[in-house]
N, CA and C atoms as an extended XYZ file, in Angstrom:
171
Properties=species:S:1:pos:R:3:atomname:S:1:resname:S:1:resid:I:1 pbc="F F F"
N        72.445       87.060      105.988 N   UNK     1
C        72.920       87.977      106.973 CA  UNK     1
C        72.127       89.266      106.854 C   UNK     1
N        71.494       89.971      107.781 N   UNK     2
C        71.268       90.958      108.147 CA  UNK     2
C        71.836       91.802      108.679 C   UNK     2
N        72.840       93.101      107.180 N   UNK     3
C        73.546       94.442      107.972 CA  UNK     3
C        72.933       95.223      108.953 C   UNK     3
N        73.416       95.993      109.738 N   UNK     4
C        72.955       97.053      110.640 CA  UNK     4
C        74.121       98.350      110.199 C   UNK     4
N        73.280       99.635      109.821 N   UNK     5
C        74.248      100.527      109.364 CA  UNK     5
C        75.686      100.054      108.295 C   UNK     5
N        74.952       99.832      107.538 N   UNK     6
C        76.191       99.255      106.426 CA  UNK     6
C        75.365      100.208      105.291 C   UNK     6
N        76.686      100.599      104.548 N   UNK     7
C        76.768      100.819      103.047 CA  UNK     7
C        76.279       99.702      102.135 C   UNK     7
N        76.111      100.233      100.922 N   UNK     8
C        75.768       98.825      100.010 CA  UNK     8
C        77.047       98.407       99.732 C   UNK     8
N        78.376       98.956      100.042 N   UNK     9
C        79.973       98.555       99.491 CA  UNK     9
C        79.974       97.361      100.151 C   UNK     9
N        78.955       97.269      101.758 N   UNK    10
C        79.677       96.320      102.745 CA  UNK    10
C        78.467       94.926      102.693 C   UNK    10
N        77.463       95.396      101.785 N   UNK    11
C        76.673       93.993      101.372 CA  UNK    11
C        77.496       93.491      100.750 C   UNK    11
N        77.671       94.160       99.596 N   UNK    12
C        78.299       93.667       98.750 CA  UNK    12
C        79.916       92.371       99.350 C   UNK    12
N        80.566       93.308       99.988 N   UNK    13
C        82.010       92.396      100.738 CA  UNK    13
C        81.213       91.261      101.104 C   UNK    13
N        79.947       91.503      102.133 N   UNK    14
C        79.893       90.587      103.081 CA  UNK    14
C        79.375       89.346      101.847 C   UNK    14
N        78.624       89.854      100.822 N   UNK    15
C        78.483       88.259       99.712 CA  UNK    15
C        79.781       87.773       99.150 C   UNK    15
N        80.744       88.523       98.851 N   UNK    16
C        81.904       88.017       98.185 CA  UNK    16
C        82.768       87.363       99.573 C   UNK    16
N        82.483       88.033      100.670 N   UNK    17
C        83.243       86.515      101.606 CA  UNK    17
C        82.221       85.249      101.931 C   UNK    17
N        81.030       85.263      101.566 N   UNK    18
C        80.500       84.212      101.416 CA  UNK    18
C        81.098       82.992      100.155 C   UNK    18
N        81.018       83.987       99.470 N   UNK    19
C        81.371       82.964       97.798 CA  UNK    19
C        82.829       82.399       98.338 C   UNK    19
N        83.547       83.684       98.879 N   UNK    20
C        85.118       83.124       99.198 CA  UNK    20
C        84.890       81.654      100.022 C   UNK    20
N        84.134       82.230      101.611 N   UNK    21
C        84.134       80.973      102.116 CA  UNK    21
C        83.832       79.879      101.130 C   UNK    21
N        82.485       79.563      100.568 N   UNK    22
C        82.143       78.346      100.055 CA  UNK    22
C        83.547       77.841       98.716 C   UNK    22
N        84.014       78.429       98.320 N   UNK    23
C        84.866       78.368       97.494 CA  UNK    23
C        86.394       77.379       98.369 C   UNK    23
N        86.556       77.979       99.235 N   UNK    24
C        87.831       77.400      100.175 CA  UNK    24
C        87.283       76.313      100.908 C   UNK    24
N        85.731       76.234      101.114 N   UNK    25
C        85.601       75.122      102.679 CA  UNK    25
C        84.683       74.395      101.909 C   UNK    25
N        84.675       73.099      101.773 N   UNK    26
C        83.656       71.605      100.874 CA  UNK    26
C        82.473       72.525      102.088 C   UNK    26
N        82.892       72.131      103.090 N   UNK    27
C        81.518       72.185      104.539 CA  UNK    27
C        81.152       73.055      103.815 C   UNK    27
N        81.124       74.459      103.846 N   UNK    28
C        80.485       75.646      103.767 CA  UNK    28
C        79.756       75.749      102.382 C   UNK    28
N        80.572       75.103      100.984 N   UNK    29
C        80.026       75.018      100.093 CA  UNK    29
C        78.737       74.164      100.103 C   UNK    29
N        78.817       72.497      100.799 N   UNK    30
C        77.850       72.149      100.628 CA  UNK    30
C        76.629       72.719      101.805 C   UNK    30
N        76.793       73.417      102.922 N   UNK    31
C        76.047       73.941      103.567 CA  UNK    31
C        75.019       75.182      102.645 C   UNK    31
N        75.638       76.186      102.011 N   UNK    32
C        74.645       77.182      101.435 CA  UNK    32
C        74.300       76.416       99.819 C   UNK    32
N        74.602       75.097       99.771 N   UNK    33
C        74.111       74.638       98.298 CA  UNK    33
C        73.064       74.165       99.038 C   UNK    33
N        72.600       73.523      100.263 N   UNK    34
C        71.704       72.748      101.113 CA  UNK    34
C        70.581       74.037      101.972 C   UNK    34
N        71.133       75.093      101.999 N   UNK    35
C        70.537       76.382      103.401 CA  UNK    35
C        71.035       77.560      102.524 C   UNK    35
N        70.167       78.242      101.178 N   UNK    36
C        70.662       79.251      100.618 CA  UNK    36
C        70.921       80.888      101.380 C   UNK    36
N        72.248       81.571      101.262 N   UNK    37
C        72.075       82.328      102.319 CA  UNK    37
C        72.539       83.734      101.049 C   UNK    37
N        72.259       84.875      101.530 N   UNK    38
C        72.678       86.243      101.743 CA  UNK    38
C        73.008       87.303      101.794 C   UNK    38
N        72.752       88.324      102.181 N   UNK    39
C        73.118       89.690      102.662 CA  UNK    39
C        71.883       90.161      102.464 C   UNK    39
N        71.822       91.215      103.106 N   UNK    40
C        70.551       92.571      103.288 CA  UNK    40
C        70.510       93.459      104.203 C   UNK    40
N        70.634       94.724      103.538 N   UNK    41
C        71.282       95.860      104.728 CA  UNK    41
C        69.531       95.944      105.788 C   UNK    41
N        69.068       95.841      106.722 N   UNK    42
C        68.234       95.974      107.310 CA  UNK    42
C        67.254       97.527      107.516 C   UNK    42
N        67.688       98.468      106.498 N   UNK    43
C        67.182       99.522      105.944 CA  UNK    43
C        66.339       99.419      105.008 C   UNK    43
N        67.121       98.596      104.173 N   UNK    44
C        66.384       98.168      102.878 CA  UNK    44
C        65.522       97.006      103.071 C   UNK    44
N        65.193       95.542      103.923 N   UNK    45
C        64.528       95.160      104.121 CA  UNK    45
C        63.381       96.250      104.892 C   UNK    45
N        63.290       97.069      105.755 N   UNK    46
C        62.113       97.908      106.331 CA  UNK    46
C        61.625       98.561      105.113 C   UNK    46
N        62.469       99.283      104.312 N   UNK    47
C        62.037      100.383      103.832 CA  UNK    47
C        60.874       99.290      101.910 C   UNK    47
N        62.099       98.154      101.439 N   UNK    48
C        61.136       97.705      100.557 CA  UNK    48
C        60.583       95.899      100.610 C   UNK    48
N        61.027       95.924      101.742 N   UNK    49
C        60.593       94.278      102.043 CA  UNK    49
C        61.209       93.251      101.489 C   UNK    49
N        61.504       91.973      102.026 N   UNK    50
C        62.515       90.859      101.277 CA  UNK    50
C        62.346       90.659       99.828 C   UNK    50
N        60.904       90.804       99.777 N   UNK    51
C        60.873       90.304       98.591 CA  UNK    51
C        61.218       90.504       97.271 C   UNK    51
N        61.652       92.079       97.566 N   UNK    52
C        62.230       93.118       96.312 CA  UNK    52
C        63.547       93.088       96.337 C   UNK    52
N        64.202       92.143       97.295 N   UNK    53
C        65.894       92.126       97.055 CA  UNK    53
C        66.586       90.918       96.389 C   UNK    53
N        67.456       91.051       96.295 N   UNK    54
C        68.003       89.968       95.292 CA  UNK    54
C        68.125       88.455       95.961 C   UNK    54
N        67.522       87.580       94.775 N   UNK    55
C        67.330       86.054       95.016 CA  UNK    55
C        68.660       85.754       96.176 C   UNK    55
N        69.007       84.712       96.895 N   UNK    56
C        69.883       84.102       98.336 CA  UNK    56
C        70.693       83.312       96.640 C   UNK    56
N        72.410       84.034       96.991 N   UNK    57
C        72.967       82.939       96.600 CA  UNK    57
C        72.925       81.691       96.267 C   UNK    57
């Protein structure tokens, strides 16, 4: 996922409702074990590029 105007508080949420989802739904778990996904406030991708942010769940 790519934030727009988010805090780092709300990367942060938006990975822990990821983990939540995969945790509650088989689908969703085996989907990001198959399609690793997320978060990145879109500030911080411009300002230091993907590659300096933390490994995809």
């Amino acid at each position: 996922m790519v934030l727009v105007g988010t805090a780092a508080a709300g990367v942060r949420s938006a990975v822990t409702d990821l983990r939540l989802a995969a945790e509650e739904g088989p689908a969703v778990a085996e989907m990001l074990a198959a399609v690793p996904a997320g978060a990145a406030r879109i500030e911080d991708l411009i300002q230091c590029g993907p590659s300096t942010l933390l490994p995809p769940m």
